[in-house]
PDB file as gemmi writes it, atoms N, CA and C in Angstrom:
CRYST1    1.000    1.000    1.000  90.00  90.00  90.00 P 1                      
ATOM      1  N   UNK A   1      39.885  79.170  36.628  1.00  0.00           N  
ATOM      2  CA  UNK A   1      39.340  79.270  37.970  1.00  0.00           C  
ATOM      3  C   UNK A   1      40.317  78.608  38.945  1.00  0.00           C  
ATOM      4  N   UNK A   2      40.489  79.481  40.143  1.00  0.00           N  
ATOM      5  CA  UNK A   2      41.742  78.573  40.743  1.00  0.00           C  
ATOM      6  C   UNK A   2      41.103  78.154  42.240  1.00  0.00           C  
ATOM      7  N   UNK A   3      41.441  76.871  42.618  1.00  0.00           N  
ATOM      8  CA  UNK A   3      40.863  76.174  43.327  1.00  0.00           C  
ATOM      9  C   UNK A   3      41.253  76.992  44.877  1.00  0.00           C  
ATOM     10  N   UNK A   4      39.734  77.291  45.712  1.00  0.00           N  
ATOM     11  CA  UNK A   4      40.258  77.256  47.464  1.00  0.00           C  
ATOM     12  C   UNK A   4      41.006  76.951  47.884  1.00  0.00           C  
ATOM     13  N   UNK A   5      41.750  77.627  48.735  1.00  0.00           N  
ATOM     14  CA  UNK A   5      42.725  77.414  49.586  1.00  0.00           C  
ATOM     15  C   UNK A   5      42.178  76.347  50.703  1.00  0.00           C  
ATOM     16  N   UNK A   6      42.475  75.331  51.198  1.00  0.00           N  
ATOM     17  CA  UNK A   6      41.712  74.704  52.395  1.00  0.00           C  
ATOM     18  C   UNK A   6      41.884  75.502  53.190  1.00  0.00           C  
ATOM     19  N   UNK A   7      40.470  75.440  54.504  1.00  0.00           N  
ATOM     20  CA  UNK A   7      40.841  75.974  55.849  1.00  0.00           C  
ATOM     21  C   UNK A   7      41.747  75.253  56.351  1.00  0.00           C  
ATOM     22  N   UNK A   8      42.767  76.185  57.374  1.00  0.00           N  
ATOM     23  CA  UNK A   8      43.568  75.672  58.007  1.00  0.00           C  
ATOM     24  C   UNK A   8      42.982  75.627  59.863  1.00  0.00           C  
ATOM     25  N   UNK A   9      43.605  74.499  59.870  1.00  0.00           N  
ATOM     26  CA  UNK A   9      43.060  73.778  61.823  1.00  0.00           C  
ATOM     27  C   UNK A   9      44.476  73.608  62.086  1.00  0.00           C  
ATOM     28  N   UNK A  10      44.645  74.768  62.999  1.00  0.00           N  
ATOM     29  CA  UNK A  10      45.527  74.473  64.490  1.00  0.00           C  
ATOM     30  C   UNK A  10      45.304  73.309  65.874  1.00  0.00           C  
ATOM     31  N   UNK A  11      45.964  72.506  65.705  1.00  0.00           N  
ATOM     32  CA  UNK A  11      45.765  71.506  67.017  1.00  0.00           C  
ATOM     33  C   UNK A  11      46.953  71.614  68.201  1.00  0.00           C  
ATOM     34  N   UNK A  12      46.356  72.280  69.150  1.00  0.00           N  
ATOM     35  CA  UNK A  12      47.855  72.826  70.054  1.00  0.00           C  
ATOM     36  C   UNK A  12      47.156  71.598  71.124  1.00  0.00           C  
ATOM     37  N   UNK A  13      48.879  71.121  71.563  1.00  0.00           N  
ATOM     38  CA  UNK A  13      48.587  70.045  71.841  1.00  0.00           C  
ATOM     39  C   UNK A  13      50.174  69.879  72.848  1.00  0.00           C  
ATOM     40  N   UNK A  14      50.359  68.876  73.495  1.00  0.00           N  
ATOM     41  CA  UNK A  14      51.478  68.310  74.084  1.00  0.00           C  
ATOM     42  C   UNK A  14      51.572  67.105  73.988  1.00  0.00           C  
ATOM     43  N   UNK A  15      53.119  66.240  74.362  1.00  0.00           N  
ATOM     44  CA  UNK A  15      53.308  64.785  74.440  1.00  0.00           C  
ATOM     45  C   UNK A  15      53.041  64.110  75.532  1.00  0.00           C  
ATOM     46  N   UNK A  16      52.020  63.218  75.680  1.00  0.00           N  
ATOM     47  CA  UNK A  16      51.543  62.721  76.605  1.00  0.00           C  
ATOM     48  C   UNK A  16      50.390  63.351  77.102  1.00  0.00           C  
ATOM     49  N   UNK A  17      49.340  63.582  76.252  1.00  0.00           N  
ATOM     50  CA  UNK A  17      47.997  64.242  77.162  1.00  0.00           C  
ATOM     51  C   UNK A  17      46.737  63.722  75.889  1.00  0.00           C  
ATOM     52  N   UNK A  18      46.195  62.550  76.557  1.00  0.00           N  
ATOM     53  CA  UNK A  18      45.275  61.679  76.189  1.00  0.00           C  
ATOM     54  C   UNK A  18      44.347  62.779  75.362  1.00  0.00           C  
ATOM     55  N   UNK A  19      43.532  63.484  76.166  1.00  0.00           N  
ATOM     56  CA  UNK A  19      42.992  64.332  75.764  1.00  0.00           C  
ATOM     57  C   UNK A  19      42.708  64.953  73.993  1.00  0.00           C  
ATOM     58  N   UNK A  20      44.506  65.664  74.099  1.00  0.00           N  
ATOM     59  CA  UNK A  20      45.117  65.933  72.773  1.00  0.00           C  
ATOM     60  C   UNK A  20      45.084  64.993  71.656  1.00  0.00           C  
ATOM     61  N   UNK A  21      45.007  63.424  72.454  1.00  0.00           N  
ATOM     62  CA  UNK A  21      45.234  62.826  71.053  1.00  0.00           C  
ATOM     63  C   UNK A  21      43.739  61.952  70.612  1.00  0.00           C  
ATOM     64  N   UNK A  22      42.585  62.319  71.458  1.00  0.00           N  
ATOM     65  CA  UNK A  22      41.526  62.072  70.829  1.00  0.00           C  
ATOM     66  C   UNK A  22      40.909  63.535  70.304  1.00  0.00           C  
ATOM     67  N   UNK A  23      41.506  64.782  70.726  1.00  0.00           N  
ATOM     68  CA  UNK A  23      41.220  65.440  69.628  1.00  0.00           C  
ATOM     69  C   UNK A  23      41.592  65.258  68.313  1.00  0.00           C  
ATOM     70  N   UNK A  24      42.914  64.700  68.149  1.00  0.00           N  
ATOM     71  CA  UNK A  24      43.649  64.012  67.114  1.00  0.00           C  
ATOM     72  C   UNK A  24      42.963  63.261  66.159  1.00  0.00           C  
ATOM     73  N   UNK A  25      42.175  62.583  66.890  1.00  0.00           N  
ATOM     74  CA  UNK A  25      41.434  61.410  65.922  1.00  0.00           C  
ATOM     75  C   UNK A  25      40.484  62.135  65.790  1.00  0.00           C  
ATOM     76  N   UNK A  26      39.813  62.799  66.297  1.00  0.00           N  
ATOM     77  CA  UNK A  26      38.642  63.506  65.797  1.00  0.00           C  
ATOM     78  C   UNK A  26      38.719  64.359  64.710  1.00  0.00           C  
ATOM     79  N   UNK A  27      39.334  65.347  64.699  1.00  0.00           N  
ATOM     80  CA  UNK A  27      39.807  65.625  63.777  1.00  0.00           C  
ATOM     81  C   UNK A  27      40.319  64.844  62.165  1.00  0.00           C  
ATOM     82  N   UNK A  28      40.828  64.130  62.244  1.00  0.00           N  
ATOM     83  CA  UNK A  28      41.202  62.417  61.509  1.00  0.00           C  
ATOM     84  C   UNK A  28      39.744  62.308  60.675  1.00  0.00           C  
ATOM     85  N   UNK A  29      39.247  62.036  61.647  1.00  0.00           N  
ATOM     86  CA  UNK A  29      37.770  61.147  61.415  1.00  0.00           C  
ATOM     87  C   UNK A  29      36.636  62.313  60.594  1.00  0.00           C  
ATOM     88  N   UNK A  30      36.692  63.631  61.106  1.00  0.00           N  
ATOM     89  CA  UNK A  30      35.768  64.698  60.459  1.00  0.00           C  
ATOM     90  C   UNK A  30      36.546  64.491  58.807  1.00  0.00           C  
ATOM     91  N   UNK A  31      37.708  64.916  58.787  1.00  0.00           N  
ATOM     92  CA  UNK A  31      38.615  65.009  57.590  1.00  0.00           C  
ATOM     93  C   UNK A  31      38.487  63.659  56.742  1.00  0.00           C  
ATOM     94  N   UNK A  32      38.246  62.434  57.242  1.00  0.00           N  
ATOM     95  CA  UNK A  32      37.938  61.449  56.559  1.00  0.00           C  
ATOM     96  C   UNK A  32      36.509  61.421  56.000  1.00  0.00           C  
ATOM     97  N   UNK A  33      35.621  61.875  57.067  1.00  0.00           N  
ATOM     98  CA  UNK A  33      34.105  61.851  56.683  1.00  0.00           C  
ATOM     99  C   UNK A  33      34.214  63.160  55.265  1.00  0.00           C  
ATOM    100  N   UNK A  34      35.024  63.520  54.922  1.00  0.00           N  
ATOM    101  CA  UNK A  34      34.714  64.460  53.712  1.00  0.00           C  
ATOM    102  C   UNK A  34      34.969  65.946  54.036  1.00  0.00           C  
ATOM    103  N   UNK A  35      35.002  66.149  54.935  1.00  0.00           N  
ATOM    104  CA  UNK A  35      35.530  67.797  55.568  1.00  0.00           C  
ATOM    105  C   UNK A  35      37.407  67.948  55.441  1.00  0.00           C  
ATOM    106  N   UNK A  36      36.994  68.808  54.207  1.00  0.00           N  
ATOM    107  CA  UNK A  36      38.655  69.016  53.706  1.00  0.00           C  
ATOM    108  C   UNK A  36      39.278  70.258  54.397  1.00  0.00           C  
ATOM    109  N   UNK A  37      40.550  70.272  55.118  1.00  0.00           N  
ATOM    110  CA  UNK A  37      41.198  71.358  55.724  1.00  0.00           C  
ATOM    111  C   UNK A  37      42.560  70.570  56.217  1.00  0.00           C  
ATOM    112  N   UNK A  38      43.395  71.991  55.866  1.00  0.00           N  
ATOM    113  CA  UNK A  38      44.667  71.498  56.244  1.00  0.00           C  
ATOM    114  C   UNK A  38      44.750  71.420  57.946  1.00  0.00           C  
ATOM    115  N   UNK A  39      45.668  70.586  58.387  1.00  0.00           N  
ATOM    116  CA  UNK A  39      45.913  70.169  59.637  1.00  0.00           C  
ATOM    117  C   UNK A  39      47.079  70.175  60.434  1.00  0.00           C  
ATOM    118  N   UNK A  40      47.454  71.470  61.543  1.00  0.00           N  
ATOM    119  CA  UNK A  40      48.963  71.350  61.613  1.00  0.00           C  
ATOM    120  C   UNK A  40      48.594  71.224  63.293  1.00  0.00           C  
ATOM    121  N   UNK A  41      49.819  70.195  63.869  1.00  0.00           N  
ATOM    122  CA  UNK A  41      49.367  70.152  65.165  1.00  0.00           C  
ATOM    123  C   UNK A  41      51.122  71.204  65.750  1.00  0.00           C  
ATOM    124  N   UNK A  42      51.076  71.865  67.079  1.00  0.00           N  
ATOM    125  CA  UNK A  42      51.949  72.675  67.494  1.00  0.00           C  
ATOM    126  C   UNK A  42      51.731  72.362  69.239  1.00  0.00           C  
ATOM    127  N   UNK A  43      52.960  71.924  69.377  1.00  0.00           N  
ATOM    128  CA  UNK A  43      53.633  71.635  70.724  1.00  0.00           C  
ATOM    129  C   UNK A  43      53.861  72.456  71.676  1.00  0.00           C  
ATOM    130  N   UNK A  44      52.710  72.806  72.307  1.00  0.00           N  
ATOM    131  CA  UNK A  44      52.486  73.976  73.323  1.00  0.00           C  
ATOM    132  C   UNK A  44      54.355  74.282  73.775  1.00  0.00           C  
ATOM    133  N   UNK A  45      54.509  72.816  74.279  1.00  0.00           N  
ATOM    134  CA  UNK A  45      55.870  72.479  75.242  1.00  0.00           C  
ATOM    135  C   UNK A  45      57.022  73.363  74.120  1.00  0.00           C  
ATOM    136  N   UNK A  46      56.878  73.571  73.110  1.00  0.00           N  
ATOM    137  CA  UNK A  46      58.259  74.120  71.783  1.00  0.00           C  
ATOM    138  C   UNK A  46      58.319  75.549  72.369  1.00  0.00           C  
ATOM    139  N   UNK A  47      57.524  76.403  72.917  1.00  0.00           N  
ATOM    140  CA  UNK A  47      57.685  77.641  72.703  1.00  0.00           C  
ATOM    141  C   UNK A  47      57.000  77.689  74.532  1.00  0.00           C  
ATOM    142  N   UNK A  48      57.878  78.078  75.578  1.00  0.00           N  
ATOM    143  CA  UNK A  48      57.561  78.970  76.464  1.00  0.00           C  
ATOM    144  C   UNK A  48      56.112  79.583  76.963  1.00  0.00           C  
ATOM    145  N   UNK A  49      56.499  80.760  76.123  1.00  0.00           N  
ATOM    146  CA  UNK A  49      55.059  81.479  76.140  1.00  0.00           C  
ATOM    147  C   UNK A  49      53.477  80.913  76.169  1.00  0.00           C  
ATOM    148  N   UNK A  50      53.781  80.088  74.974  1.00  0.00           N  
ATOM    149  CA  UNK A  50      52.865  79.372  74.400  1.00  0.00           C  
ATOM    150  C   UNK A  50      51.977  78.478  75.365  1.00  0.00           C  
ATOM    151  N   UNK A  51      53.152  77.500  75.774  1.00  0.00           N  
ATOM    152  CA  UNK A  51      53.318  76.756  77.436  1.00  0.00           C  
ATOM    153  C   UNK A  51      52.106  77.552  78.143  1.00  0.00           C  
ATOM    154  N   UNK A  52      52.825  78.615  78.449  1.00  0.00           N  
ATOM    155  CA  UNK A  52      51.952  79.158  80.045  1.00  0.00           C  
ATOM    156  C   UNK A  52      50.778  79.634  79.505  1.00  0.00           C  
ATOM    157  N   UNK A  53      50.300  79.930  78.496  1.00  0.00           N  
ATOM    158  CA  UNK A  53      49.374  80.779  78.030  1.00  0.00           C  
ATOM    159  C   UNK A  53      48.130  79.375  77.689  1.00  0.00           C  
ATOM    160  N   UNK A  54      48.539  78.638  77.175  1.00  0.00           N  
ATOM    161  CA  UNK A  54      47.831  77.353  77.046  1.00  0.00           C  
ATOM    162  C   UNK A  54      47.533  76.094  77.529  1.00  0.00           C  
ATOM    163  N   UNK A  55      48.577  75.730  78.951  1.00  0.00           N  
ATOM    164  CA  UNK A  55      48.263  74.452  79.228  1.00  0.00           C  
ATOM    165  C   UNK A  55      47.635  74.362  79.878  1.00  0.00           C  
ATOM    166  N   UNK A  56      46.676  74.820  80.235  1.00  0.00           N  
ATOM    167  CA  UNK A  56      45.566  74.254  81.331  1.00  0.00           C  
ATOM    168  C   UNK A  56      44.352  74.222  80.362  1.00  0.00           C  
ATOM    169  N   UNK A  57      44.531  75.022  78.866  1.00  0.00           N  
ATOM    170  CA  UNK A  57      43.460  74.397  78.160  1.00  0.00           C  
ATOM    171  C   UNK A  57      43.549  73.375  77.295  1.00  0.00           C  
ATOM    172  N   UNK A  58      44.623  73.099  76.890  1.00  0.00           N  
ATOM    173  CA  UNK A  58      45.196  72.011  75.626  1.00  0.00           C  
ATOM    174  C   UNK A  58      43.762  70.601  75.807  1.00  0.00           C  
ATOM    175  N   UNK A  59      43.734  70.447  74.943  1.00  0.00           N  
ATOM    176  CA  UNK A  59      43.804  70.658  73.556  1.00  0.00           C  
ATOM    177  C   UNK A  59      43.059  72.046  73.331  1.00  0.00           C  
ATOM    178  N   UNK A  60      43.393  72.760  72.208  1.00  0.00           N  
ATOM    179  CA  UNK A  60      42.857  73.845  71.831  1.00  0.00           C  
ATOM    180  C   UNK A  60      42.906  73.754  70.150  1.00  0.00           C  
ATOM    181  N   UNK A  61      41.827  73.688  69.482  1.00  0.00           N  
ATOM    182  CA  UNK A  61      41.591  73.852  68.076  1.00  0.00           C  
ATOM    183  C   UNK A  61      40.953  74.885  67.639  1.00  0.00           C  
ATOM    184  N   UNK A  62      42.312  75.523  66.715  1.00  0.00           N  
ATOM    185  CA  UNK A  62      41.622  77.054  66.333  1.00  0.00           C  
ATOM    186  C   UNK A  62      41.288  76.434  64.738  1.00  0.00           C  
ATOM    187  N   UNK A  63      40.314  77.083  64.248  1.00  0.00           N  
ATOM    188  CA  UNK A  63      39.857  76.507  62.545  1.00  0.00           C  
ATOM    189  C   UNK A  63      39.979  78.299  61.709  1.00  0.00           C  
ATOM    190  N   UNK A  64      40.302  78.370  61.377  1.00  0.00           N  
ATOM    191  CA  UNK A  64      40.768  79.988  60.113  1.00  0.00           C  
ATOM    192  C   UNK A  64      41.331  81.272  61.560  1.00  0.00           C  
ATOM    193  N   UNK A  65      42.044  80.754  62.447  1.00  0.00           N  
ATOM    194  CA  UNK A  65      42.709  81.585  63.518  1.00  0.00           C  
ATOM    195  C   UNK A  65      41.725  81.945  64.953  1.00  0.00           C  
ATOM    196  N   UNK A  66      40.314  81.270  64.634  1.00  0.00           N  
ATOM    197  CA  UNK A  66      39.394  81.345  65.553  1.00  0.00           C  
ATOM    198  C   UNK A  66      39.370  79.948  66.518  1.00  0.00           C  
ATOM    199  N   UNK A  67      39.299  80.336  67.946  1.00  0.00           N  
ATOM    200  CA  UNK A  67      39.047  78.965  68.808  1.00  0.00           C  
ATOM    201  C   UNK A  67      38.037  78.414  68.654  1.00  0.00           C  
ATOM    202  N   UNK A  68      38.080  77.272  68.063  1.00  0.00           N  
ATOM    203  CA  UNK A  68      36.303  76.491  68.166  1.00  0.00           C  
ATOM    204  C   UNK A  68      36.445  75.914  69.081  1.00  0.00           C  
ATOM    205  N   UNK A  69      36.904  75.044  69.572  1.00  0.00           N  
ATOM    206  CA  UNK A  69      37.359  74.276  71.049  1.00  0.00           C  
ATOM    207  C   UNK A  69      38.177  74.509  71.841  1.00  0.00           C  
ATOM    208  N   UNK A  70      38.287  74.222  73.260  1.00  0.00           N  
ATOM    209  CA  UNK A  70      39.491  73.862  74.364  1.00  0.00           C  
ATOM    210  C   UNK A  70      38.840  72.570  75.054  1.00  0.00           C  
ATOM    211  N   UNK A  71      39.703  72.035  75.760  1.00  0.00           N  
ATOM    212  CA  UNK A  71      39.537  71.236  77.011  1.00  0.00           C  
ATOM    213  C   UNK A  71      39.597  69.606  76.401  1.00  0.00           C  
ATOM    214  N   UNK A  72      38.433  69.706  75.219  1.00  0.00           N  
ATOM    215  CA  UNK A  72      37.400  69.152  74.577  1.00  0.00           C  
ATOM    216  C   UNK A  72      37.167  69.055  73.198  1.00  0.00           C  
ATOM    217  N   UNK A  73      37.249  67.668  72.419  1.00  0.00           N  
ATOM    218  CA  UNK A  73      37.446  67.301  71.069  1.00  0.00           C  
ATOM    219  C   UNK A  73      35.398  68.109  71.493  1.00  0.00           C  
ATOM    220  N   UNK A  74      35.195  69.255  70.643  1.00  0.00           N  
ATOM    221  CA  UNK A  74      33.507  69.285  69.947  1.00  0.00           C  
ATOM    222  C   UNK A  74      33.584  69.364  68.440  1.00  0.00           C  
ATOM    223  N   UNK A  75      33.182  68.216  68.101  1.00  0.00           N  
ATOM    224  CA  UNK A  75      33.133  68.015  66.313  1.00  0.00           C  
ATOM    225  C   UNK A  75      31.809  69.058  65.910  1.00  0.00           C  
ATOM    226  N   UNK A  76      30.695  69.184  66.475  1.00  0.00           N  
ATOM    227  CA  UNK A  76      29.766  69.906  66.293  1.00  0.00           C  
ATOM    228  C   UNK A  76      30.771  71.463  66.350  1.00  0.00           C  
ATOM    229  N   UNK A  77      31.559  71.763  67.031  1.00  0.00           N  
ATOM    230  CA  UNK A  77      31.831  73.204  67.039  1.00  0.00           C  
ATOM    231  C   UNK A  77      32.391  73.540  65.976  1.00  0.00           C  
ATOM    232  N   UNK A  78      33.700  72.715  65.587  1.00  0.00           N  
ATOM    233  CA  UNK A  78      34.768  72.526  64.507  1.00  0.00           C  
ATOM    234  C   UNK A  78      34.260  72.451  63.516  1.00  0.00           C  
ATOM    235  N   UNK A  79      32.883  71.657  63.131  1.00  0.00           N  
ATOM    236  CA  UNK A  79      32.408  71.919  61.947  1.00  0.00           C  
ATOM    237  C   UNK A  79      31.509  73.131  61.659  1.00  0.00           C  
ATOM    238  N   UNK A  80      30.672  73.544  62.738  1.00  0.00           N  
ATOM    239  CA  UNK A  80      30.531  74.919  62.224  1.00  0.00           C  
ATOM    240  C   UNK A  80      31.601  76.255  62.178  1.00  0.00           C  
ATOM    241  N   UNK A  81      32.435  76.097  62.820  1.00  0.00           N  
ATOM    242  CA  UNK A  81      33.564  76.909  62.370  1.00  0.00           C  
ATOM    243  C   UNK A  81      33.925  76.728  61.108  1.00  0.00           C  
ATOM    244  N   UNK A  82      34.481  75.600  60.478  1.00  0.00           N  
ATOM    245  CA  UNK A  82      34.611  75.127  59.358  1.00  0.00           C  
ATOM    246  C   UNK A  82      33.910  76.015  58.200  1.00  0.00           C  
ATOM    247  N   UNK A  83      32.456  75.705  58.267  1.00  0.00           N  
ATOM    248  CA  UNK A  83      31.157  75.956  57.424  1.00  0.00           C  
ATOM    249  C   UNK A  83      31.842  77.673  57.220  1.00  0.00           C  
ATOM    250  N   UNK A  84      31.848  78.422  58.647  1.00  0.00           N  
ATOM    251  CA  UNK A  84      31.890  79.621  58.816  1.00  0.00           C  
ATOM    252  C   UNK A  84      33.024  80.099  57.596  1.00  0.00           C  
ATOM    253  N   UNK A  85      34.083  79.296  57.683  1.00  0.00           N  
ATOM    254  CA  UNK A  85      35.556  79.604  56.951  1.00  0.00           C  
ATOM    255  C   UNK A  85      35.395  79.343  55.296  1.00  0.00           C  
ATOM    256  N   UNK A  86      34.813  78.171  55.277  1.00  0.00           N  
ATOM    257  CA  UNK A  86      34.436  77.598  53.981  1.00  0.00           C  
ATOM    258  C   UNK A  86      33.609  78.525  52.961  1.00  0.00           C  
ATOM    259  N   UNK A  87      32.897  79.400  53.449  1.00  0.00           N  
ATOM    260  CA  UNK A  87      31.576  80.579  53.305  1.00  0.00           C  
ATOM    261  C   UNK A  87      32.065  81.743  51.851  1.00  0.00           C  
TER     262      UNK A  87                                                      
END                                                                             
């Protein structure tokens, strides 16, 4: 039997935006409370496009390629996304 793949969580994010980095810990903190998923954070600022298309919402956490959040760390959203992926 071969073990799940974890869900994967996108944390698009920039340097220097408070915001981003208590989504950070939130994230941290769900993953500590026992909610297993891989975690990659991506630097709006690296890619252009990305930039204009996203910074007025950053933080933005997508969980299996779906947005559960913007603006706003919601642990309630992220974990039912989660649940949704986990399924």
């Amino acid at each position: 039997m071969s073990a799940r793949p974890l869900p994967q969580v996108l944390l698009y994010t920039r340097p220097g935006c408070h915001l981003c980095e208590e989504a950070l810990e939130g994230l941290l903190a769900l993953r500590s409370a026992g909610r297993p998923f891989d975690l990659h954070e991506v630097d709006i600022e690296s890619d252009e496009a990305l930039n204009r298309r996203l910074i007025e919402r950053i933080p933005v956490i997508e969980v299996g390629g779906v947005v559960a959040c913007e603006l706003f760390f919601d642990a309630d959203a992220v974990i039912a996304r989660l649940a949704t992926v986990e399924a």
